[in-house]
C-alpha distance (Angstrom), angle and dihedral (degrees) to the residues before:
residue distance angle dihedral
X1 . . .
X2 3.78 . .
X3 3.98 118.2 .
X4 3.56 121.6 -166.0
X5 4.00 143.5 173.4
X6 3.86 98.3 -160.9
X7 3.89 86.2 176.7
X8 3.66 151.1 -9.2
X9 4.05 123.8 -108.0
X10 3.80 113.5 171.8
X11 3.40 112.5 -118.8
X12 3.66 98.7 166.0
X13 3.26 105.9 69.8
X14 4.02 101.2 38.5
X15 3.65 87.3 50.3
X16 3.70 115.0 118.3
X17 3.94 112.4 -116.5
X18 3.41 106.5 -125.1
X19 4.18 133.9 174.7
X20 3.98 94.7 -93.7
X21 3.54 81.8 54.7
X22 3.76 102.1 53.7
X23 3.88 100.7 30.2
X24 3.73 119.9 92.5
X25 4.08 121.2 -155.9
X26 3.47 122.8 -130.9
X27 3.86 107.0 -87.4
X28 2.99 97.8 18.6
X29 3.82 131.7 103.4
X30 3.93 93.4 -160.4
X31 4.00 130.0 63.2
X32 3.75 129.1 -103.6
X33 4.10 95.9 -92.7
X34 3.59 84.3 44.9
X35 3.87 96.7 56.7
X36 3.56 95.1 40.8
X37 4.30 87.9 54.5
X38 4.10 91.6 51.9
X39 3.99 95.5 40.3
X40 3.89 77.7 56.5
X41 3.60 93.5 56.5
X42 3.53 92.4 49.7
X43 3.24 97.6 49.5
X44 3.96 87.1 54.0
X45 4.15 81.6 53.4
X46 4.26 90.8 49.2
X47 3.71 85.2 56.7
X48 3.93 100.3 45.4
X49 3.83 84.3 46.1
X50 3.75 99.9 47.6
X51 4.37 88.4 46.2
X52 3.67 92.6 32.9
X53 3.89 117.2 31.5
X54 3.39 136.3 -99.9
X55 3.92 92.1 -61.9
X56 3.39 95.4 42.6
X57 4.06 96.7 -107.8
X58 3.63 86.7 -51.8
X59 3.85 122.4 133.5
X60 3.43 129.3 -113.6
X61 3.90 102.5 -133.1
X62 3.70 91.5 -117.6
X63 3.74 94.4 -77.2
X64 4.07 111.6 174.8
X65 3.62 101.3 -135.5
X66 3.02 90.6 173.3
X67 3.63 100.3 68.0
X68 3.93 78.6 65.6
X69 3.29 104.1 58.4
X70 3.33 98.9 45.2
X71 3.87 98.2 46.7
X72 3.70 110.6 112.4
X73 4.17 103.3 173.6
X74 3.92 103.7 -138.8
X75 3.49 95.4 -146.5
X76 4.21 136.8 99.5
X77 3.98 102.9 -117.3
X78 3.78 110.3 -117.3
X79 3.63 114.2 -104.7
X80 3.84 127.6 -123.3
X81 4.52 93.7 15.2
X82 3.59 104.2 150.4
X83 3.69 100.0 -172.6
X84 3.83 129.7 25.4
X85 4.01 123.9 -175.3
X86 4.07 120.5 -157.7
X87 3.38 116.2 -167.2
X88 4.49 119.1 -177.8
X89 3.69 111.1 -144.3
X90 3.86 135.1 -167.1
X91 3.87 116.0 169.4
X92 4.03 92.4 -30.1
X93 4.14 92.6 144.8
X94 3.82 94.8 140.1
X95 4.15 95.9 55.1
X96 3.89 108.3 15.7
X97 4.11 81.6 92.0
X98 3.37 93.9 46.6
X99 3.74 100.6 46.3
X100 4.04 97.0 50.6
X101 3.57 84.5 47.3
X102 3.64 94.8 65.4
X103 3.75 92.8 31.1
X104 4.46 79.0 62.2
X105 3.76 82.5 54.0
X106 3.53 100.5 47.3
X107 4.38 82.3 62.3
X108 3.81 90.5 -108.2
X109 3.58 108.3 164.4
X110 3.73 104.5 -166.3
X111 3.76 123.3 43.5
X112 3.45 117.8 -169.4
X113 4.01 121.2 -179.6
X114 3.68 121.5 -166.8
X115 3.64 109.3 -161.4
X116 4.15 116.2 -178.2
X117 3.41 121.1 169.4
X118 3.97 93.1 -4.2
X119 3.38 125.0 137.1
X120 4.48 131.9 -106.7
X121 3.78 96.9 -90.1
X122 3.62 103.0 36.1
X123 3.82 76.1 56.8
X124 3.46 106.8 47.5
X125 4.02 94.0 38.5
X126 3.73 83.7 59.3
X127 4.16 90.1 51.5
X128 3.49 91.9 39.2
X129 4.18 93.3 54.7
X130 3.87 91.4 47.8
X131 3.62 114.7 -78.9
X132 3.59 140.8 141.3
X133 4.01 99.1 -135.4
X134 3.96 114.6 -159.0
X135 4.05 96.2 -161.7
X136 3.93 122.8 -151.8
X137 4.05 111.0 -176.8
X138 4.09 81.2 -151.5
X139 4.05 125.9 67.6
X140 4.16 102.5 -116.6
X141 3.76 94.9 -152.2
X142 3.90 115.5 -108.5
X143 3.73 124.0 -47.0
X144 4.10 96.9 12.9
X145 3.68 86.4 83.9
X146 4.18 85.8 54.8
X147 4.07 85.7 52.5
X148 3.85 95.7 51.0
X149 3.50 95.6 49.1
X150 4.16 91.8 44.3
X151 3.64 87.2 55.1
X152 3.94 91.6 50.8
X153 3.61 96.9 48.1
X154 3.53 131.0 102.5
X155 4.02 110.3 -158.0
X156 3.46 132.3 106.5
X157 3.96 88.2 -128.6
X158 3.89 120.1 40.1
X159 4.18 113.1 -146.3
X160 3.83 103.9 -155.0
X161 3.83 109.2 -152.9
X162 3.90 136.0 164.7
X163 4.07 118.0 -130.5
X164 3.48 96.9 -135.1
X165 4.15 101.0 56.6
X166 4.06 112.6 61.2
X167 3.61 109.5 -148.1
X168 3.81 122.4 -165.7
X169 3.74 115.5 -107.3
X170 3.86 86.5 -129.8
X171 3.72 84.1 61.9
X172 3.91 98.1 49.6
X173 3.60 101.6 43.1
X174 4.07 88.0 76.3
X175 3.55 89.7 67.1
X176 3.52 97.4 50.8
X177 3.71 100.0 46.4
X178 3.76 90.2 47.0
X179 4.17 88.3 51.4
X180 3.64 88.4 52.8
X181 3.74 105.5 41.6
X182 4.52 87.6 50.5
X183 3.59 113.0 -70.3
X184 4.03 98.7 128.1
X185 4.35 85.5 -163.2
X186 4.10 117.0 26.9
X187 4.04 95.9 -162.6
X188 3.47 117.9 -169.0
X189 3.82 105.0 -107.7
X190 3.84 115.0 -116.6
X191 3.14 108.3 161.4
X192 4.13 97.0 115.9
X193 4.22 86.5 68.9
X194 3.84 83.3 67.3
X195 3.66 88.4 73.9
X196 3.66 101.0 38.6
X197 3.87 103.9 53.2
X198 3.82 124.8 58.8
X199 2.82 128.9 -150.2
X200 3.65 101.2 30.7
X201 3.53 122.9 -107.1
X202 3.55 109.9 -113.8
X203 4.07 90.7 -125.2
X204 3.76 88.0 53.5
X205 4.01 84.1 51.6
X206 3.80 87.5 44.2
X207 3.93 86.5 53.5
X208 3.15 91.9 52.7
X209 3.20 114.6 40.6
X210 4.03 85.0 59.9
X211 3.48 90.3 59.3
X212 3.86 90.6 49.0
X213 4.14 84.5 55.9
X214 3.93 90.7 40.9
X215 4.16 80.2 56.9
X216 4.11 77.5 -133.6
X217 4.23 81.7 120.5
X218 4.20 85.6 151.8
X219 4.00 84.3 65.1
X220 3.70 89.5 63.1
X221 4.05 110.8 174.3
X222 3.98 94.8 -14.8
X223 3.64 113.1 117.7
X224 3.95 145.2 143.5
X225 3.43 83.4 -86.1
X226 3.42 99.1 88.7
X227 3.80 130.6 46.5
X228 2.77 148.9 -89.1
X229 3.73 103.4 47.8
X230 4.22 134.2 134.2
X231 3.40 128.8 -140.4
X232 3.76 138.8 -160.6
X233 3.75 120.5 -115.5
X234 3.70 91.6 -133.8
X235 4.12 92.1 59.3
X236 4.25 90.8 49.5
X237 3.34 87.7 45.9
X238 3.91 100.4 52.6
X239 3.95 93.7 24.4
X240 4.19 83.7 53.6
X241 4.07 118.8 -121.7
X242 3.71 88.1 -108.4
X243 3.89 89.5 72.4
X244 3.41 94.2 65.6
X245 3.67 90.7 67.1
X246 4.08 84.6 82.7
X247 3.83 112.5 32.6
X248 3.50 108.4 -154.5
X249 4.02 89.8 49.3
X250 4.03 87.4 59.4
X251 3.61 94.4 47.9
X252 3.79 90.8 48.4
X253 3.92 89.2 47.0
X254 3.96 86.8 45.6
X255 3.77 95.2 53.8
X256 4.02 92.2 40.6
X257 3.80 89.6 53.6
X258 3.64 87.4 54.0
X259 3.97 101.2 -109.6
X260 4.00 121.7 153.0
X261 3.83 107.2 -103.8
X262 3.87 119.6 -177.0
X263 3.41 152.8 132.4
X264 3.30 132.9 -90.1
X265 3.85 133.0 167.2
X266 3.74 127.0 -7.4
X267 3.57 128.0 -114.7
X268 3.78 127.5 -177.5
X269 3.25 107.9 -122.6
X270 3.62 105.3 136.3
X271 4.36 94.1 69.0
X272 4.01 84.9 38.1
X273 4.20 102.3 53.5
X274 3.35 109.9 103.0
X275 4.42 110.9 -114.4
X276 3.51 111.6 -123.5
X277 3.58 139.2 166.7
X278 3.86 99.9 -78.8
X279 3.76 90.2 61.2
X280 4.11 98.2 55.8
X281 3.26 111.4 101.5
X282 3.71 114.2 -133.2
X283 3.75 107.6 156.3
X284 3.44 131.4 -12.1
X285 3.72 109.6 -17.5
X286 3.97 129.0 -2.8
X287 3.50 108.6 -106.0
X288 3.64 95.2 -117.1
X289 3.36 93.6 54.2
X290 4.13 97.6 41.6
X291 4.18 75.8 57.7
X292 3.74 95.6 54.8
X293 3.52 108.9 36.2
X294 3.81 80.3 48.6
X295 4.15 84.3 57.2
X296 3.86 89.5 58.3
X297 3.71 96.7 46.5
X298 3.94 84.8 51.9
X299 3.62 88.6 49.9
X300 4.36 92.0 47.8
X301 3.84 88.5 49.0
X302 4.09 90.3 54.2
X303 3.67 86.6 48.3
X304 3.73 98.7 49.7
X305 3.68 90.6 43.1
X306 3.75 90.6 54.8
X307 3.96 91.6 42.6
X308 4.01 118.1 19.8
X309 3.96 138.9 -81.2
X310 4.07 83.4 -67.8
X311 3.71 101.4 44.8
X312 3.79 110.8 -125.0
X313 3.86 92.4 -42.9
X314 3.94 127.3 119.3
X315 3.89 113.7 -57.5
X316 3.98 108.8 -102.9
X317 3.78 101.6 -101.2
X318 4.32 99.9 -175.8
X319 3.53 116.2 126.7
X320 3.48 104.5 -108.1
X321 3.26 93.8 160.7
X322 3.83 87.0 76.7
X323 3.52 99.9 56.4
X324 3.73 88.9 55.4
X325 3.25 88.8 60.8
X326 3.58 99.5 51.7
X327 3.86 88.1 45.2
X328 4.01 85.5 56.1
X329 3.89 87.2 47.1
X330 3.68 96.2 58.1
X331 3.49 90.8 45.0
């Protein structure tokens, strides 16, 4: 069915404060209206999930999970690596150089390409500048590349990177120094794109909105999803590798386990990605975003599992009872 805002009336401001709109639960950051409005939403998400699947009818990219599950690196972790860097590539022959060389820079220890599906030079240029390459004739789909190499690293701290944007090592080192000295998750710190693009992009919203459920609402749209971010061994390791596969579904996992998330420094990396294909729109939704919005809904249907059909917001206390009644009436 058709759904339309014809105009706009402002009902925020006229609104008459009230109590439920001024008192604030305990353990939670919001007030009682405010509760009762997300725990709505999420009970809109329970019932796309339970007619829909756990992504909502949304596809999957063709990730290999698989691949993921079955990894088992047969090598002894180095001892005493502070710092680790994984970086997925494809056919990224004109950066891959570039990008481990500022990664050396940065004072990243361990470098750790995963190439799937990439082609000989992109491979060879990332030997040749110092990597250990972990090679997969197939593409994994996006993120599972980000999972192997985590599990293959060494470090204390894991710097997630893509081979295809070259970031400056004066822009990476802030997410290593805030892994080490107790941030659990460095994000890279978005916020400023809030004020530059209207309307807002419906992954921003997705972004988020999962914050909003994580009651992290300072975090606003800065996630795993985008890089470049570090992460603490300790939060892979009781999170699980796998997770990582699907961003949003770590960070959620992070933040339930009780981990520090925040962000840190901001890097551009939303002028510098490279467009391809995935992010055209032709009908519908781009691909890429189809892929991630279907990562959040993933992530919302692990959190309702774990909670209830309204997340761990106040119970809904309407009478419904009543309108069944009047239903009955009329009938």
């Amino acid at each position: 069915m058709s759904i339309v805002s014809p105009c706009s009336l402002d009902v925020i401001y006229t609104n008459k404060i009230r109590a439920t709109h001024k008192t604030i639960p305990t353990n939670s950051p919001y007030p009682i209206s405010t509760n009762s409005i997300i725990g709505d939403h999420l009970k809109a998400f329970s019932y796309l999930i339970e007619e829909r699947g756990i992504r909502g009818g949304l596809t999957d990219g063709g990730r290999d999970r698989k691949v993921v599950y079955d990894y088992s690196p047969r090598v002894v972790k180095k001892s005493h690596v502070k710092s680790s860097a994984v970086i997925p590539v494809n056919e990224e022959k004109e950066t891959i150089h570039l990008v481990i060389e500022q990664v050396k820079k940065a004072g990243v220890e361990e470098i750790i390409v995963v190439a799937n599906g990439s082609d000989e030079v992109t491979i060879s240029r990332a030997r040749e500048a110092g990597a250990i390459v972990l090679v997969f004739k197939q593409r994994l789909g996006h993120n599972v590349p980000r999972a192997i190499g985590a599990m293959y690293s060494s470090g204390d701290v894991c710097l997630f990177l893509d081979g295809d944007i070259v970031i400056s090592a004066k822009d990476l080192r802030p997410f290593l120094e805030a892994a080490t000295n107790g941030i659990d998750v460095a994000l890279n710190d978005l916020d400023c794109l809030l004020d530059e693009v209207h309307p807002l992009h419906s992954v921003s919203a997705a972004k988020y909105f999962l914050n909003i459920v994580c009651k992290r609402p300072y975090l606003t749209i800065n996630t795993t999803t985008a890089i470049p971010h570090a992460i603490r061994r300790e939060v892979m390791e009781t999170v699980g590798y796998e997770s990582l596969i699907v961003p949003p579904l770590f960070q959620l996992k992070s933040m339930m386990e009780g981990f520090t998330v925040g962000a840190v420094h901001f890097v551009d990396v939303a002028r510098t990605n490279r467009i391809r294909k995935e992010h055209m729109k032709v009908k519908g939704l781009a691909v890429s975003t189809e892929r991630i919005l279907g990562d959040y809904v993933e992530a919302i249907a692990y959190l309702i599992h774990q909670t209830s059909d309204r997340g761990d917001f106040l119970p809904d206390r309407r009478r419904h009872d009543l309108l069944q009644e009047v239903i009955e009436d009329d009938s």
